[in-house]
C-alpha positions in Angstrom: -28.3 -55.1 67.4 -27.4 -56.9 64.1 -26.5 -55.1 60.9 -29.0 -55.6 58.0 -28.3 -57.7 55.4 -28.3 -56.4 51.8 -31.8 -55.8 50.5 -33.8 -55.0 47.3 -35.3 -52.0 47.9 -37.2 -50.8 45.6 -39.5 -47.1 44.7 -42.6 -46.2 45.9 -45.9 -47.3 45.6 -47.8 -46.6 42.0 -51.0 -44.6 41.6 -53.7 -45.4 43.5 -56.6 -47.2 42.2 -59.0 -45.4 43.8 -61.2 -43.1 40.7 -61.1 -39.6 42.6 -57.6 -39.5 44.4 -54.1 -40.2 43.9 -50.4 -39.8 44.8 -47.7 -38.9 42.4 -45.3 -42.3 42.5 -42.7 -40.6 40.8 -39.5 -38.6 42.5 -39.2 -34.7 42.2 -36.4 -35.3 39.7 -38.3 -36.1 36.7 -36.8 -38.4 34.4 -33.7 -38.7 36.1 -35.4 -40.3 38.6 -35.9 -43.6 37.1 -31.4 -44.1 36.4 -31.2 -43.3 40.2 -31.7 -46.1 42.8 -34.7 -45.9 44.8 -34.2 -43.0 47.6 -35.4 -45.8 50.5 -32.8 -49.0 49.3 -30.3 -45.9 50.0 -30.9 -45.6 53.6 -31.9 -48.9 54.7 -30.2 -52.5 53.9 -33.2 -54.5 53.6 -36.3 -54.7 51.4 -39.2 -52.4 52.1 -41.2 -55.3 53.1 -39.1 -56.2 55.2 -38.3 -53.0 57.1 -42.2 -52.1 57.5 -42.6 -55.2 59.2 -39.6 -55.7 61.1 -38.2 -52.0 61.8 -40.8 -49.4 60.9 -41.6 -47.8 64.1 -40.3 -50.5 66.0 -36.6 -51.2 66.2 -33.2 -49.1 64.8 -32.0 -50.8 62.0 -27.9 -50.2 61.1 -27.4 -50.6 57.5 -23.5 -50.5 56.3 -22.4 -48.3 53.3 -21.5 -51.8 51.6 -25.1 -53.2 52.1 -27.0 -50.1 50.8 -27.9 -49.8 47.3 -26.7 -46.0 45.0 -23.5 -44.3 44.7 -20.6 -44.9 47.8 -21.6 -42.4 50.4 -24.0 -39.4 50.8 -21.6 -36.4 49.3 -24.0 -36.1 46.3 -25.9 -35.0 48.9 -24.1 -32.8 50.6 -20.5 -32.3 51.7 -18.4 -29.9 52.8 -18.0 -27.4 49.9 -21.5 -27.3 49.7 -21.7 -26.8 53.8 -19.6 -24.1 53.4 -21.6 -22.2 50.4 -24.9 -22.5 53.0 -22.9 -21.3 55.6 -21.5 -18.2 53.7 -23.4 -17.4 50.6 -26.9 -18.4 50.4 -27.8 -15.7 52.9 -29.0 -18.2 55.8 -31.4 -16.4 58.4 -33.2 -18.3 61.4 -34.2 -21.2 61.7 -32.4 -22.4 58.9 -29.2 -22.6 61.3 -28.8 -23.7 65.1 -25.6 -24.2 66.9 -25.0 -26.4 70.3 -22.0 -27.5 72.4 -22.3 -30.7 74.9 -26.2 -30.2 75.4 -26.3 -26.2 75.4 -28.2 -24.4 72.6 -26.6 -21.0 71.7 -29.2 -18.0 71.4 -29.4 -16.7 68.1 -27.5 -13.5 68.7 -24.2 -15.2 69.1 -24.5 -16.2 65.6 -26.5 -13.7 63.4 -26.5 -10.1 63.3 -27.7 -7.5 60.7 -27.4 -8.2 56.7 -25.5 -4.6 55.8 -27.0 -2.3 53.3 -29.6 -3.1 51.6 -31.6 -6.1 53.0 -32.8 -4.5 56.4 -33.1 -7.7 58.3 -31.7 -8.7 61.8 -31.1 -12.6 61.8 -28.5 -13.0 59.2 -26.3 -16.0 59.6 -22.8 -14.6 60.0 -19.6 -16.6 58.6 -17.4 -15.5 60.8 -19.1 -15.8 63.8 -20.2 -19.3 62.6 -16.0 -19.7 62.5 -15.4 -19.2 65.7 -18.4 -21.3 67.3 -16.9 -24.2 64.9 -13.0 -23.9 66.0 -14.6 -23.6 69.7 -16.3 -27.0 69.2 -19.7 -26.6 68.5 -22.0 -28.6 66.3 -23.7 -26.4 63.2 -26.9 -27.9 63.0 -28.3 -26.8 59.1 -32.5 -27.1 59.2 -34.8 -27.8 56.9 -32.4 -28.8 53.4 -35.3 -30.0 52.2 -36.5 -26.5 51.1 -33.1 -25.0 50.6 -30.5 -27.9 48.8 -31.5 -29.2 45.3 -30.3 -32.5 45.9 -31.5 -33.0 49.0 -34.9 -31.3 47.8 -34.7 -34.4 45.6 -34.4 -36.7 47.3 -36.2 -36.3 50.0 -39.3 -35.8 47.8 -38.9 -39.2 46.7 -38.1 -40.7 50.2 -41.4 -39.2 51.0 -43.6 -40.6 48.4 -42.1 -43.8 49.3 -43.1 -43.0 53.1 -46.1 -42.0 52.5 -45.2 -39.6 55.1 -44.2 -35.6 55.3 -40.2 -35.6 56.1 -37.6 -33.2 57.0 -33.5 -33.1 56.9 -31.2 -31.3 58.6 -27.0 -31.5 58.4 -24.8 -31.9 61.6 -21.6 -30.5 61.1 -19.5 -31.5 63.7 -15.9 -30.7 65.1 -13.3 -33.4 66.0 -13.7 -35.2 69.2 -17.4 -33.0 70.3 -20.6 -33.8 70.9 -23.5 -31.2 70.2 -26.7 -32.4 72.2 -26.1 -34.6 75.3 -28.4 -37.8 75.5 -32.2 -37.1 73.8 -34.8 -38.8 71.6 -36.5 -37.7 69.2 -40.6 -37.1 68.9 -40.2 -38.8 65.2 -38.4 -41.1 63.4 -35.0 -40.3 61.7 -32.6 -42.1 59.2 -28.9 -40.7 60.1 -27.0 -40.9 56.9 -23.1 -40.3 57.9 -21.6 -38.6 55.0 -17.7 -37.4 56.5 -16.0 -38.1 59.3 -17.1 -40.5 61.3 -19.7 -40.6 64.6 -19.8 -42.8 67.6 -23.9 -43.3 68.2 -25.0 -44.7 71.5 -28.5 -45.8 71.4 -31.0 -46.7 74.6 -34.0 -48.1 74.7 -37.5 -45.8 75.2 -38.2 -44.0 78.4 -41.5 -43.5 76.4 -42.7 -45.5 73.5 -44.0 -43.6 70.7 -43.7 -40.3 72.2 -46.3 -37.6 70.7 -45.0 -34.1 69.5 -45.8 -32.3 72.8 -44.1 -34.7 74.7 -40.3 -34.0 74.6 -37.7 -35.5 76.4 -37.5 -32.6 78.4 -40.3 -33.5 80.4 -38.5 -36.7 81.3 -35.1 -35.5 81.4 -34.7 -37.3 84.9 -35.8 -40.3 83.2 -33.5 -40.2 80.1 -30.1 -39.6 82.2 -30.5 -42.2 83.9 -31.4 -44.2 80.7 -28.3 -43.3 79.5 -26.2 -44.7 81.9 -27.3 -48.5 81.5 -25.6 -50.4 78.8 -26.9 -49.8 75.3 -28.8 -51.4 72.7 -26.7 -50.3 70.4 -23.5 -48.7 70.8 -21.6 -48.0 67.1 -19.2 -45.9 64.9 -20.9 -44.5 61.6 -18.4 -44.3 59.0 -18.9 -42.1 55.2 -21.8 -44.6 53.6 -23.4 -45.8 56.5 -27.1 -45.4 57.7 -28.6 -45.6 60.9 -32.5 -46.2 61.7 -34.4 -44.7 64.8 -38.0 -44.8 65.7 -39.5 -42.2 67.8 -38.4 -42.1 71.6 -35.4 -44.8 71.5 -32.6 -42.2 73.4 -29.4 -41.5 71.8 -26.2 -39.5 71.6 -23.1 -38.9 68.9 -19.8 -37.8 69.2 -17.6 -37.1 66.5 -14.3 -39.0 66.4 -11.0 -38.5 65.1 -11.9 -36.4 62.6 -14.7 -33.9 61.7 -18.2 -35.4 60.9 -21.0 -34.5 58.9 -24.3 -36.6 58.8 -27.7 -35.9 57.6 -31.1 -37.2 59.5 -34.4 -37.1 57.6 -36.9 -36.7 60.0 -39.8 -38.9 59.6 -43.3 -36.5 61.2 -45.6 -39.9 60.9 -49.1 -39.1 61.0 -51.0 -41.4 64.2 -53.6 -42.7 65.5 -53.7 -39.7 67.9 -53.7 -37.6 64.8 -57.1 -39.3 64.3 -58.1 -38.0 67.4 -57.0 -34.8 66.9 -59.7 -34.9 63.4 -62.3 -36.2 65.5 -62.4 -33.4 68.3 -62.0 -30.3 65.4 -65.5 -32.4 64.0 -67.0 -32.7 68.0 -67.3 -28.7 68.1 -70.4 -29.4 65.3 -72.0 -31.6 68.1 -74.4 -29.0 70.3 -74.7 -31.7 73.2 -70.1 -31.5 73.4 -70.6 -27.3 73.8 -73.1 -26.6 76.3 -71.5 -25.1 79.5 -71.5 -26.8 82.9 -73.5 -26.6 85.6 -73.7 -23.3 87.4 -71.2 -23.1 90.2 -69.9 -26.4 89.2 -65.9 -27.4 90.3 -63.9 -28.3 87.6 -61.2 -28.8 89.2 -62.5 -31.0 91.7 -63.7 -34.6 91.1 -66.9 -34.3 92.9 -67.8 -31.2 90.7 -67.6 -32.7 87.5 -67.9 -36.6 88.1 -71.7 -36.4 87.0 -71.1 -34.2 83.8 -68.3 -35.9 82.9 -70.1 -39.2 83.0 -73.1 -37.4 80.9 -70.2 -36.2 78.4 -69.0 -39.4 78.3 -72.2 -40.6 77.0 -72.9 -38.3 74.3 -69.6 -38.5 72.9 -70.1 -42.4 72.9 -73.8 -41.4 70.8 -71.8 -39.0 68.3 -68.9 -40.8 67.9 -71.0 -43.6 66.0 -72.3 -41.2 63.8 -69.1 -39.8 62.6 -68.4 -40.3 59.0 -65.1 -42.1 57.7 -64.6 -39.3 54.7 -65.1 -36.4 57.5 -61.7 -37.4 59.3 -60.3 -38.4 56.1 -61.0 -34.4 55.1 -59.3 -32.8 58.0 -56.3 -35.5 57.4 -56.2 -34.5 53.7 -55.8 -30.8 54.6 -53.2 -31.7 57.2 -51.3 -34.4 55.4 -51.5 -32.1 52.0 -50.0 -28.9 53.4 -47.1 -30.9 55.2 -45.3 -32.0 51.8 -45.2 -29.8 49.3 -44.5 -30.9 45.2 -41.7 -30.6 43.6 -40.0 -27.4 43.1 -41.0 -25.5 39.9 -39.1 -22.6 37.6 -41.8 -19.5 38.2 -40.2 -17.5 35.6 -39.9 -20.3 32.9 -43.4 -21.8 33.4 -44.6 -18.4 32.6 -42.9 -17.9 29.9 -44.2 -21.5 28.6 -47.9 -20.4 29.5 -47.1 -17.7 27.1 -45.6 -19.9 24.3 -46.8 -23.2 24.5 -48.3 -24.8 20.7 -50.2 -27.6 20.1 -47.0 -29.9 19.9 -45.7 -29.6 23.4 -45.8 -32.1 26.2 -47.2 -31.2 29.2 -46.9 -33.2 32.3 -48.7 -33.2 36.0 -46.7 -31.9 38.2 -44.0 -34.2 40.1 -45.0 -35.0 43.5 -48.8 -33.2 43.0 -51.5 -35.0 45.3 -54.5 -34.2 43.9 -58.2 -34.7 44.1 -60.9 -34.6 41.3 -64.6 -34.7 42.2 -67.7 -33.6 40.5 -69.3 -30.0 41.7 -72.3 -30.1 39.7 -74.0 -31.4 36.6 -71.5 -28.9 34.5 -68.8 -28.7 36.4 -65.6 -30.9 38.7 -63.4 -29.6 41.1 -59.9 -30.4 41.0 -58.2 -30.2 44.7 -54.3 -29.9 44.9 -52.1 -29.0 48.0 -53.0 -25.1 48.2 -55.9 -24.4 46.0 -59.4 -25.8 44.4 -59.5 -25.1 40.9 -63.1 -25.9 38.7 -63.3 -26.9 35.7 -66.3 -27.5 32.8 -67.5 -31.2 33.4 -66.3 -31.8 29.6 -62.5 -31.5 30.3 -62.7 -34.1 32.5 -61.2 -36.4 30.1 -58.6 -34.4 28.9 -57.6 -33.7 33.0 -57.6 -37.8 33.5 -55.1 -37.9 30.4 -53.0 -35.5 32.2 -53.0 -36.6 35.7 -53.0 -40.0 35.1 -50.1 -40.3 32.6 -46.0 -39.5 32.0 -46.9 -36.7 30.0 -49.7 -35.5 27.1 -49.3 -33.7 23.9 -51.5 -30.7 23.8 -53.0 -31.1 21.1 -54.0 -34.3 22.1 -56.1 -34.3 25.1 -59.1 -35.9 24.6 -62.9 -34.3 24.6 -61.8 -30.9 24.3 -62.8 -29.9 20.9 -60.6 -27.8 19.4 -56.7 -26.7 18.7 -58.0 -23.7 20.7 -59.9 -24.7 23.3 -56.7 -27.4 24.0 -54.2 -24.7 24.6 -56.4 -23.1 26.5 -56.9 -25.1 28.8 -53.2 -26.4 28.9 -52.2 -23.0 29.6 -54.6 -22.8 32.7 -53.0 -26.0 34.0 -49.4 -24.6 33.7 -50.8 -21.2 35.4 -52.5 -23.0 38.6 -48.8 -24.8 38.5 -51.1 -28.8 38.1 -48.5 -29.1 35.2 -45.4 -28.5 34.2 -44.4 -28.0 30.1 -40.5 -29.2 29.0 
């Protein structure tokens, strides 16, 4: 497998040019964002035409820390300091942490026990349990950092407007010379981004291409081990800097060398043409002809039984199938795709303290990383559709919510078509309570 040669990666798409929908293109770090390279040239060597041609879903792609674009390394990321103040101060409960040891998975009561006086709960991570499993051998395994670490909050939003895909990341902190999960793939994509230490990653071609959420390499384990014991595709050391691409199902394992080793993966939960699928049969239940019950006394369990009603079920599918609507599936995926990536993090206490003392003179901006919707609900009145809530609005603002959504930032007292100072602010102050906007 050939290392990538140094790309130009660039950010995300811009805003789509469709009138009633669009995707923020900017990063969840605000104006920072645009010093920063883009979060994709950071974990892959070539340009992003390139890799969605070449790699996306189709082949690992090993990218050197030399070749990638952004500071050396991943430690702005995370590192150990910051492991340790998870580990120990943030008050970690399950999921958040898993520990494992050559393949096992350690129940949760080896690690977690009761939080002491005052916070009543039962699943606390404990430090010095977590101490011992560590010096013993085991890999920490901290989940979902993209709700719990700033940075990586960050940067994964970006990564995932890039994407155009929901993502999650998880650290592996691992001890010298051990190997937490014996050989696996993965039911999505991942970048590994090594960050200390280094990692010895042997990688094996699919059992299963593409493999589906429900279908783990559990069910195959017979399949995988002896997968594992051909010669690999790819057989490597990660050292601090470098990145490593996997699509779904290619096998893998990594051991730690010399020296401790930490490494990120951002988990890639691609939406597929089986997720179509899935959209169609939640719209078949609307079809009488697909719920009416089966013959009395009919088999279902043996061919004979059902070979008739299956070929008459067949057949009507076939019928309402070409009579299904594009934008119906493309509603079910909105509400699926929409609740799996949240926006960018906002400060609850400030913004309502803005919504109190926001003037005519301040900039209000949409919200970073907002999808959003705006259709009309009647001759008076539009809809505006974000990630948890619909929000309606007098037709006449739409101007005034175009200047907002569509744009770096608005004064207040100039959004257009609402007529007065007054009504400005109030509306402003709406936007900034339903959490649309955000005001500096």
């Amino acid at each position: 497998m050939p290392t990538a040669s140094r790309g130009a990666g660039t950010g995300g798409p811009g805003l789509s040019d469709r009138p009633q929908i669009a995707t923020s293109p900017g990063s969840p770090g605000g104006a920072d964002a645009s010093r920063r390279p883009a979060a994709l040239a950071r974990c892959v060597a070539v340009d992003p035409a390139t890799f969605a041609d070449v790699y996306w879903g189709r082949e690992p792609l090993l990218s050197r820390a030399a070749d990638l674009a952004g500071p050396a390394g991943f430690t702005d990321l995370l590192d150990r300091p910051a492991a340790d103040r998870l580990l120990s101060q943030h008050g970690l409960r399950t999921p958040f942490l898993r520990v494992a040891r050559d393949g096992e998975v350690f129940a949760e009561p080896t690690y977690t026990a009761g939080a002491g006086a005052g916070a009543e709960i039962d699943d606390q991570v404990l430090d010095e349990r977590v101490l011992g499993l560590y010096a013993d051998g085991a890999t920490l395994v901290l989940q979902g950092l993209h709700r719990l670490w700033p940075p990586i909050i960050s940067f994964v939003g970006e990564l995932s407007t890039t994407l155009g895909q929901p993502l999650q990341a998880n650290a592996y902190l691992t001890p010298a010379g051990s190997r937490g999960f014996a050989t696996h793939y993965d039911t999505h994509d991942v970048f590994v981004l090594q960050t200390e230490g280094s990692k010895r990653w042997r990688v094996h071609e699919p059992v299963l291409i593409d493999p589906l959420p429900q279908q783990t390499w559990s069910g195959r384990a017979d399949e995988v081990a002896a997968r594992s014991e051909a010669a690999p595709a790819l057989d490597v050391v990660l050292s601090p800097g470098d990145a490593l691409y996997l699509p779904r199902g290619w096998l893998h394992s990594a051991t730690a060398q010399q020296e401790s080793s930490i490494h990120l993966t951002v988990g890639v939960r691609a939406f597929t043409r089986y997720s179509l699928v899935e959209a169609l049969l939640e719209l078949a239940v609307t079809e009488p002809r697909l719920r009416t019950s089966l013959p009395f006394g009919a088999d279902p369990g043996g061919p004979a039984g059902i070979t008739s009603e299956l070929t008459a079920t067949v057949a009507v599918l076939r019928d309402w199938l070409a009579s299904v609507e594009p934008d119906q599936v493309a509603e079910r995926m909105r509400r699926r795709a929409w609740s799996a990536v949240r926006p960018a993090p906002l400060p609850p206490l400030q913004q309502a303290d803005r919504i109190r003392t926001l003037t005519v003179d301040d900039v209000i901006r949409r919200r970073p990383g907002l999808r959003w919707r705006l259709t009309s609900q009647s001759d008076d009145r539009v809809t505006l559709q974000i990630f948890d809530r619909t929000v309606s609005f007098p037709a006449g603002c739409v101007p005034a919510l175009r200047a907002v959504l569509d744009t770096a930032g608005v004064r207040v007292g100039d959004l257009p078509g609402v007529d007065t100072p007054a009504d400005q602010l109030v509306l402003a102050r709406r936007l900034l309570r339903e959490a649309v906007v955000i005001a500096g």
